[in-house]
DRENGU-866598 format. One record per residue: y, z, x of N, C-alpha, C in turn; residue in three letters. Coordinates in steps of 0.2 Angstrom, whole numbers, plus 5000, padded with zeros to 4 digits. Layout:
// DRENGU-866598
YZXYZXYZXAla/...
***
This chain:
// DRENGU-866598
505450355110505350295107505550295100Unk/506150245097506150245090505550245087Unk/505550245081505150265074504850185073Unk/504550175070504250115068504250105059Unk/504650095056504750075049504649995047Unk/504150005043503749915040504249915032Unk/504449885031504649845024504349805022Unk/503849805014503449775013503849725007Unk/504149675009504349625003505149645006Unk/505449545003506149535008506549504998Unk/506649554994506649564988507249604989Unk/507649624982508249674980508049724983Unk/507549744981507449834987507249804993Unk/506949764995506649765001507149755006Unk/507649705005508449705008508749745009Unk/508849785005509349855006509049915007Unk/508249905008507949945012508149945019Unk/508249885021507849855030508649875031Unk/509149855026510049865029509949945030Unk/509949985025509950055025509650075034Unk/509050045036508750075040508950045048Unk/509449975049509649945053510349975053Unk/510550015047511150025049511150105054Unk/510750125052510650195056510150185062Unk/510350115064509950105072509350085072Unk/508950095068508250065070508049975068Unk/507549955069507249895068506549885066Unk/506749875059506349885054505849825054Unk/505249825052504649775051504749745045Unk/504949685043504949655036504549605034Unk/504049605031503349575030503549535023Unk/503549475021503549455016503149405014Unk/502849385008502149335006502749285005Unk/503449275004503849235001503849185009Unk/504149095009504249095013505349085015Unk/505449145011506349135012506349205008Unk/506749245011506949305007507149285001Unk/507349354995507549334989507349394984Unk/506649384985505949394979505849344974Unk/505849374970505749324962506349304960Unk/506749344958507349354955507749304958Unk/508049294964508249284969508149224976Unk/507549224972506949154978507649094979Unk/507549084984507949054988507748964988Unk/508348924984507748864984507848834992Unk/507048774994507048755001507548725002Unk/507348725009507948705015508248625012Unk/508748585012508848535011509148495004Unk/508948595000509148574992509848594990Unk/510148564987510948574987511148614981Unk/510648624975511048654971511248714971Unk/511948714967512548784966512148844964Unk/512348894968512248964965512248964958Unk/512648954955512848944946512348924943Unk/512148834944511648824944510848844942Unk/510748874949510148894950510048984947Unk/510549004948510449084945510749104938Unk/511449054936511649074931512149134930Unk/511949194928512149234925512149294932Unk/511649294937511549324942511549294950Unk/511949234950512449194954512849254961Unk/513049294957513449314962513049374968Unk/512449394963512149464966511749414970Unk/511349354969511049314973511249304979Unk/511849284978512349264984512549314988Unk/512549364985512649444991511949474994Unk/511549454992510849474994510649425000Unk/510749364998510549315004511049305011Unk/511549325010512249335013512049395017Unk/511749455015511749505020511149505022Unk/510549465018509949475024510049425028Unk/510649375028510649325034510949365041Unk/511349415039511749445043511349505047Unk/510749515042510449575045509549505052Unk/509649475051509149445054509249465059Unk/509549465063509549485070509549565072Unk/509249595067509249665069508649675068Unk/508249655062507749665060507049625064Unk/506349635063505949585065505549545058Unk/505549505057505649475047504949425051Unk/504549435047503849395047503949375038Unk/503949305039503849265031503249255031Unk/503249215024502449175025501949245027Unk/502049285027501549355027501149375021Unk/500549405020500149425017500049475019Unk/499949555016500049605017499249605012Unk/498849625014497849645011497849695013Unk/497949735015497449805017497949855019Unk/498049905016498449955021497950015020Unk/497950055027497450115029497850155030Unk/497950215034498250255034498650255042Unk/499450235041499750235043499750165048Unk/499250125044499250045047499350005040Unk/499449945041499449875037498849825042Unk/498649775037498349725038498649665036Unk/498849615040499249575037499049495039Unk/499349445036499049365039499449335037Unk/499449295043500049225042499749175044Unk/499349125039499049055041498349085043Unk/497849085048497549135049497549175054Unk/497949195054498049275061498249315059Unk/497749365061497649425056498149475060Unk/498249525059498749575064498549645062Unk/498549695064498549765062499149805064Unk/499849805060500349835062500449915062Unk/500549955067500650025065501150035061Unk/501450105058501950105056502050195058Unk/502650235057502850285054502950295049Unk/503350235047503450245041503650185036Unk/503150195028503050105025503250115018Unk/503950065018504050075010503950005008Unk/503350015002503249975000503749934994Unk/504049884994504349854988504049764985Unk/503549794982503249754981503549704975Unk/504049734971503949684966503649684959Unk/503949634954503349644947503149584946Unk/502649564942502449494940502449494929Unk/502349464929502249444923501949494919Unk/502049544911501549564908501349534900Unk/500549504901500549434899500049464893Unk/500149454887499649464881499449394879Unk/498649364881498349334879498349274870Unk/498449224871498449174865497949114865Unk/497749104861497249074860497548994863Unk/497248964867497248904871497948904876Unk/497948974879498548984883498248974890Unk/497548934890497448914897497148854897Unk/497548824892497748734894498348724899Unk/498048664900498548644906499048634903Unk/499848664908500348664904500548734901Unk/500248794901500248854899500648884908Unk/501248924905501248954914501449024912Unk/501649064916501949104916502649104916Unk/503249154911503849164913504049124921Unk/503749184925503849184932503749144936Unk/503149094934502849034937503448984935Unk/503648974929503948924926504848924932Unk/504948984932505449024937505348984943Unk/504748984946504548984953504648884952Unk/504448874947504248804949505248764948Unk/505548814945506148784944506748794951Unk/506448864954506948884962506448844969Unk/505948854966505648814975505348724975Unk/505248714969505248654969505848614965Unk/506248644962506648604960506648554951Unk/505848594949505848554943505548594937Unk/505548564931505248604925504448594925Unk/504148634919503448644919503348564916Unk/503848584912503648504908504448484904Unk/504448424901504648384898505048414892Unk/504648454887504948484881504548574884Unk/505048584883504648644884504848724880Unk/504148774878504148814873504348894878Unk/504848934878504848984880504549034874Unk/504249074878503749124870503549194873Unk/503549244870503449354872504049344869Unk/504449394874504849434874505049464879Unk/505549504881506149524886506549484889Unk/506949534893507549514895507449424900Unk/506849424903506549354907506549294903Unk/506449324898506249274892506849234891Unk/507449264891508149234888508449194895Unk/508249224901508649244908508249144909Unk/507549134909507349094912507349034906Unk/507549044900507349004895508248954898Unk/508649004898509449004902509548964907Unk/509148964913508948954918508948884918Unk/508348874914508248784912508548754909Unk/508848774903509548754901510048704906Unk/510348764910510748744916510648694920Unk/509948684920509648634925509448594922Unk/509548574914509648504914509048494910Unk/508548544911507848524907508048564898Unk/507448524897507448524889507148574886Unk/507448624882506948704879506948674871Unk/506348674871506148664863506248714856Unk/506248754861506248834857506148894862Unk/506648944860506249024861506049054857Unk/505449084858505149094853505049194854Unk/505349234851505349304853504949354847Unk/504449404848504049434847504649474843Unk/505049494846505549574846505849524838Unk/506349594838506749594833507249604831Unk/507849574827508449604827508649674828Unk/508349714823508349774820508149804826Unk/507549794833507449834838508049834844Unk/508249784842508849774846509449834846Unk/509549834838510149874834509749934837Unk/509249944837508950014840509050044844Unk/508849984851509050014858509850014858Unk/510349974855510849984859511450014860Unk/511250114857511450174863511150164869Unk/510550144870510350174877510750084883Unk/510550034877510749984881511449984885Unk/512150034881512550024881512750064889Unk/512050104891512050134898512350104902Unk/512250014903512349984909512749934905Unk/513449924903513749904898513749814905Unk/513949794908513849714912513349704911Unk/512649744911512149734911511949674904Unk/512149734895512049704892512749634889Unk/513149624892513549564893513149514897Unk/512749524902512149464905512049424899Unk/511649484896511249464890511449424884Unk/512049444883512449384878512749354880Unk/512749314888513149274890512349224889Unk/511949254892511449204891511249184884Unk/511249224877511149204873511649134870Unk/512249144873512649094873512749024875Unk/512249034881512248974886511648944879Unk/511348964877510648954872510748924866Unk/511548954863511848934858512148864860Unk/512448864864513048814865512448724866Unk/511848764868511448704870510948684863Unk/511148734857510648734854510148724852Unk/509648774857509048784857508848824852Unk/508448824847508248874841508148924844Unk/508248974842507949054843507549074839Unk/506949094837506449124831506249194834Unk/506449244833506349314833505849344827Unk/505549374830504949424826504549404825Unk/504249324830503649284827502949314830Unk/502449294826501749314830501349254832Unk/501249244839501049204842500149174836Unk/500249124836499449104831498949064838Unk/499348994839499248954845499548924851Unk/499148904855499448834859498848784858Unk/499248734855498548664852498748624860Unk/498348584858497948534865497448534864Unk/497248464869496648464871496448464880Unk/495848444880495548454888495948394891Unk/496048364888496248294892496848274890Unk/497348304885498148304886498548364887Unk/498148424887498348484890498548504883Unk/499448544885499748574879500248514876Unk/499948524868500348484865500948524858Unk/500648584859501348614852500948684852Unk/501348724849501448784848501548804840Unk/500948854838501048864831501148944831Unk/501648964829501649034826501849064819Unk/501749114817501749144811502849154811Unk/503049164808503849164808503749254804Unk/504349284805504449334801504349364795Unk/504449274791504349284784503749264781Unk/503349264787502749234786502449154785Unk/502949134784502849034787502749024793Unk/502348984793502048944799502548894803Unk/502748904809502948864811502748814816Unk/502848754817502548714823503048684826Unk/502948684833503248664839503148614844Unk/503248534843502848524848503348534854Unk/502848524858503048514868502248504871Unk/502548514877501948494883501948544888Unk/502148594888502248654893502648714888Unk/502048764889502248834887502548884894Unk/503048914893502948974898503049064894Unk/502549104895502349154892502749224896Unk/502749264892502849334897503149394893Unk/502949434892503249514891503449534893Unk/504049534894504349584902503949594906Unk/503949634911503649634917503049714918Unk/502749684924502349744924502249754933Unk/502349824935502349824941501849814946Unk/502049774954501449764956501349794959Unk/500749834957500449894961499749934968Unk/499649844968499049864971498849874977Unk/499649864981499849884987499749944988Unk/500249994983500150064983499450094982Unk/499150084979498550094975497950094985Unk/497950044988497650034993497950084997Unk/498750104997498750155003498450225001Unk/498350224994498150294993498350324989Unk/499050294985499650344980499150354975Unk/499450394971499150444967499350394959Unk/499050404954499450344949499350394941Unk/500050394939499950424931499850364925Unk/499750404920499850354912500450364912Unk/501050304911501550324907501750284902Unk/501550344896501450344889501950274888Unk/502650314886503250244887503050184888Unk/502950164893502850084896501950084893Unk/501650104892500750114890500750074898Unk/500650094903500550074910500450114915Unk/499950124919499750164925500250144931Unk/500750204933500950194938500950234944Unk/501050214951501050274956501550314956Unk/501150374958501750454956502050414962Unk/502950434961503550464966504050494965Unk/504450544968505050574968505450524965Unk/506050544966506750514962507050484967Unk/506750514974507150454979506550404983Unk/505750404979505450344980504750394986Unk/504750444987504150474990503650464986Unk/503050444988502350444986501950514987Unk/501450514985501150584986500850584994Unk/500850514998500650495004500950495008Unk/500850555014501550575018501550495021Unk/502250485023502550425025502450365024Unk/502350365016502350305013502850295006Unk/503350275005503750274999503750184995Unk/504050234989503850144985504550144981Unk/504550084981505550074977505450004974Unk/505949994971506149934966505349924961Unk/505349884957505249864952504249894952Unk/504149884960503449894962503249974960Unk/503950004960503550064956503850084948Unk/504350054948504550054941504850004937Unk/504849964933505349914934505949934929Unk/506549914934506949924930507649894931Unk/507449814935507849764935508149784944Unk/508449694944508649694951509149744954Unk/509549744951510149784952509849874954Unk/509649894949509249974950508549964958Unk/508349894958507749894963508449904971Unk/508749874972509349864977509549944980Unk/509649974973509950064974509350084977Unk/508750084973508050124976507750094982Unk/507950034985507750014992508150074997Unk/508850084997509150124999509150175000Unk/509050184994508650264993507850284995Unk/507550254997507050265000507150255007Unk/507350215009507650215016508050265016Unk/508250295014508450355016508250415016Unk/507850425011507350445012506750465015Unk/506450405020506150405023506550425031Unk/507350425032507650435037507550495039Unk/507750525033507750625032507150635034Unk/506550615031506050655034505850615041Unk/505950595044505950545050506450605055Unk/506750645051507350675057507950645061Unk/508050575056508650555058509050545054Unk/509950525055510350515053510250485047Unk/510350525040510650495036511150535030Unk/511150485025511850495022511850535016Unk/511850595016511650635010511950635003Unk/512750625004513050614998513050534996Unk/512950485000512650404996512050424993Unk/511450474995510850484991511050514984Unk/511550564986511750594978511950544974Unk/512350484977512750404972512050384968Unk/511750364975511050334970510550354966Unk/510550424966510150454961510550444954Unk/511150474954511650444948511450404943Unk/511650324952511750284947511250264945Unk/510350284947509950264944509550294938Unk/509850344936509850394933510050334926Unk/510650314926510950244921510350184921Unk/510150174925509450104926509050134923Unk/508850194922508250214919508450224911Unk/508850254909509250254903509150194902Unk/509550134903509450044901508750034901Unk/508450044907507650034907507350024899Unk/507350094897507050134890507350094883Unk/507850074885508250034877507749974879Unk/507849934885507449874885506649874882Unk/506349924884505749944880505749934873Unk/506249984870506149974862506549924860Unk/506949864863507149804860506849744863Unk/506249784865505749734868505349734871Unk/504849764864504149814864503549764866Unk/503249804871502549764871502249764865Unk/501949704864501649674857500649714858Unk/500649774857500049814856499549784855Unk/499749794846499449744842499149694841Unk/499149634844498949574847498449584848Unk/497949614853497649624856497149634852Unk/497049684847496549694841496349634838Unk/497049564837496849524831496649474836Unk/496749454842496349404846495649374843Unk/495649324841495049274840494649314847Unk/493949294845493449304850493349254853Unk/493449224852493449144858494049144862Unk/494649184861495449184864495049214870Unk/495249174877495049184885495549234887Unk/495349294886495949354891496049324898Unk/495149334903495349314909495149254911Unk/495949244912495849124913495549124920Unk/495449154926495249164931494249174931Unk/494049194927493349204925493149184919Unk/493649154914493349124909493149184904Unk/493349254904492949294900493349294892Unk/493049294887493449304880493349354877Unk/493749384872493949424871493249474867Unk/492949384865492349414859491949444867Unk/491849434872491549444877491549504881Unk/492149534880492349624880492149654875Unk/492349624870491949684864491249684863Unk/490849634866490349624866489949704872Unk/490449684877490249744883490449814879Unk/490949814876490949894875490549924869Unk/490149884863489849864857488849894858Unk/488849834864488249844865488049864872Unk/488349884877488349914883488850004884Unk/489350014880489550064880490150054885Unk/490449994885490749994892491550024891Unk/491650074888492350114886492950114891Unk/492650094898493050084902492950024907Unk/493750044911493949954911493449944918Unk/493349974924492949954929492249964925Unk/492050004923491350004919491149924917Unk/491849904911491949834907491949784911Unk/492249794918492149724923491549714927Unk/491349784928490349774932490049734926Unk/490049754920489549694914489949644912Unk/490549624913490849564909491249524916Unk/491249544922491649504927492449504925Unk/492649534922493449534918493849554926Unk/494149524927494749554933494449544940Unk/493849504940493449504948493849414949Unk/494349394948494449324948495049334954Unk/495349264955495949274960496349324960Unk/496649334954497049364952497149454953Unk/496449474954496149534954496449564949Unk/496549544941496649564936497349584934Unk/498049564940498649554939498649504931Unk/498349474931498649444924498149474916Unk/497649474920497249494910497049574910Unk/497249604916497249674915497249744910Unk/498049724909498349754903497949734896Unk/498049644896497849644889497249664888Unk/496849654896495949684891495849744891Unk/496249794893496449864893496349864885Unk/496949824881496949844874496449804870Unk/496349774872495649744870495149804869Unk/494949814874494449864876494549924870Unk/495149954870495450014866495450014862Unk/495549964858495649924849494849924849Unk/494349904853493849894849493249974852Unk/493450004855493150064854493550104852Unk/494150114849494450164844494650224852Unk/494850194855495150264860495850254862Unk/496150304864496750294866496750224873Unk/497350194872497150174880497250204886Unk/497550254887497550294893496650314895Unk/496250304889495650344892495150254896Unk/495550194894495350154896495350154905Unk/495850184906495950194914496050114916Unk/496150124923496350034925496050024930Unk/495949954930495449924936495649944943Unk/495249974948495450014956495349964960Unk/496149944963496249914967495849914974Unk/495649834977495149844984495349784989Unk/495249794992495449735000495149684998Unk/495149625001496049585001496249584994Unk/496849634993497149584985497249534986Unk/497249484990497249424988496849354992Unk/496549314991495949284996496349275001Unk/495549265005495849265015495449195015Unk/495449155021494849135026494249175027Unk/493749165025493149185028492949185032Unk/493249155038492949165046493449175052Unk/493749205055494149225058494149205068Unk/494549165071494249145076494249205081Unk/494049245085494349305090495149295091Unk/495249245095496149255097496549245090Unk/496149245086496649255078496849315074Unk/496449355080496349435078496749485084Unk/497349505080497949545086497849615082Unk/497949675087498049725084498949765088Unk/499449795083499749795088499949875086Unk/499849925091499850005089500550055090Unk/
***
């Protein structure tokens, strides 16, 4: 009886996981929360919508085009469940739901490629209406077709920043501003390491150009101060501190935020992987080997979900963990392509690291948040409301700090104010943040139905 292999997400690794693994004969399980493969990067707009590759991706038009081209090719070999929710995986099972019918899929063998979402530092009224994320702003641009708003404020920092502020551009909507944390000078820093992946940093100034030509302002090296609004007209402008210290004001009606990314992890976390600090990124992530093995026999993790280090590099690591998973499986695969991929991701990781230091997580931020600044928009919890837990409760850690403050108990299960209130936490107990530890992932990561009828419950073994 062939082997049973689940592919969790129909994303850059996820695709050339399920290809790696349909080419060597099996018929792999591909589970996706999206309702069209893609991922983020790559999200496929609805059926019916006519715009151009160029259009819609920009500068990543062509890799889009070759990802969607070959998972249409591969449907007929794989079994592809969309519109899926993956909640729970146990040992050598997943839990999954489509609509409400729940399923218990077995597996031999599960590489997770879950993906990153947004890594978000908190700003005073960024949870007025009209505040989104990078990624959100992203999602609202390929699946529906439109912008968040009218006039609108791109503001963090990373490569996303530029990629989707780019994005809008093209599509016609209005960018009032980007607004960048980073700095020239960190820039001139990283780029021997940027120079690793030399097209890669060509994207980067294609985009910047598309930026120029439209002239939209660039402010580099600012410190976020606000997002003004009210209850009842939402976001109305953006004030930050400028480099040289002047105040600058921006109006608009829609902000989108983000720091580069941060991996999503809580898939792994549920099967059991093991997770380090890694100092670099100041982020907990699950151990793996170099070709995607977890500490958990026959579960492996690729693309950005255990490391990020952009779509191109997640694409290698699907394959390579599908490969991976072959060899230890006892079947055919290709030893000398495993040698190409470690190479060439050996080069992503190099580029990875320049993008770090030319577009550094803003640490610091975190210490000067007003007490009134809402980390978690999900629970309404404020910053002064953490400090208050660790002050007069001792709550030096982060699940400790969420038993007395609710911090991360919201939809989001702390994908979004995690990080920040990690360094919250940090800055106001004087500890490193590694010793802050991070919130332990629990079933459903993400809300279910509450009542479940018997024939909506399949188990398949």
């Amino acid at each position: 009886m062939a082997a049973t292999v689940i592919v969790i997400g129909a994303g850059p690794a996820g695709v050339r996981a399920a290809q790696a693994l349909a080419e060597a004969g099996l018929r792999p399980v591909v589970i996706d929360e999206g309702r069209r493969d893609g991922g983020q990067i790559y999200r496929r707009q609805p059926e019916g919508f006519t715009r151009t590759y160029e259009t819609l991706y920009g500068t990543e038009a062509g890799r889009a085009h070759a990802l969607h081209r070959d998972f249409d090719a591969l449907r007929a070999k794989i079994d592809y469940m969309p519109d899926t929710l993956v909640w729970n995986i146990e040992p050598n099972a997943v839990h999954v739901m489509n609509g409400t019918r729940h399923r218990k899929l077995a597996f031999d063998a599960l590489i997770v490629c879950s993906g990153a979402t947004d890594r978000l530092m908190p700003v005073p009224g960024w949870h007025r209406a009209g505040a989104y994320s990078l990624g959100g702003a992203q999602v609202a641009l390929k699946s529906q077709g439109c912008a968040i708003g009218s006039r609108v404020v791109m503001m963090g920092t990373g490569p996303l920043l530029y990629l989707v502020a780019a994005q809008y551009v093209k599509a016609g909507a209005t960018v009032s501003a980007v607004l960048d944390t980073s700095t020239f000078a960190e820039r001139l820093r990283a780029l021997p390491q940027l120079l690793a992946i030399p097209s890669a940093l060509k994207k980067g100034m294609a985009l910047m150009r598309v930026l120029k030509e439209a002239r939209v302002p660039v402010h580099r090296g600012i410190v976020p101060v606000e997002i003004e609004g009210s209850p009842e007209h939402g976001v109305q402008g953006v004030r930050v501190r400028q480099a040289d210290g002047a105040m600058l004001h921006v109006p608009c009606d829609a902000v989108a935020l983000g720091y580069h990314l941060r991996s999503e992890t809580q898939l792994a976390d549920l099967a059991g992987c093991e997770f380090r600090f890694d100092h670099a990124l100041q982020q907990w992530l699950p151990i793996a080997d170099e070709d995607g093995r977890s500490n958990v026999k026959d579960v492996y993790l690729a693309g950005d979900g255990a490391r990020v280090r952009g779509a191109d590099a997640a694409e290698r690591a699907g394959r390579l963990a599908a490969l991976a998973a072959l060899k230890d499986l006892s079947l055919p695969h290709d030893t000398a392509e495993a040698n190409r991929l470690r190479t060439q991701l050996s080069r992503y990781t190099r580029f990875a690291a320049g993008l770090r230091t030319a577009f550094p997580w803003p640490a610091r931020f975190a210490a000067a948040l007003p007490d009134e600044t809402i980390v978690c928009r999900c629970e309404a919890i404020t910053a002064g409301e953490l400090r208050r837990v660790v002050n007069e409760m001792g709550a030096k850690e982060a699940n400790r700090a969420k038993a007395f403050s609710r911090v991360g108990m919201g939809r989001c299960q702390g994908r979004f104010c995690a990080h920040a209130g990690a360094e919250v936490i940090a800055a106001e107990a004087r500890v490193p943040l590694e010793a802050v530890g991070r919130l332990r992932g629990q079933a459903p990561v993400k809300p279910l139905p509450m009542a479940l009828a018997p024939h909506d419950m399949e188990t398949s073994e």
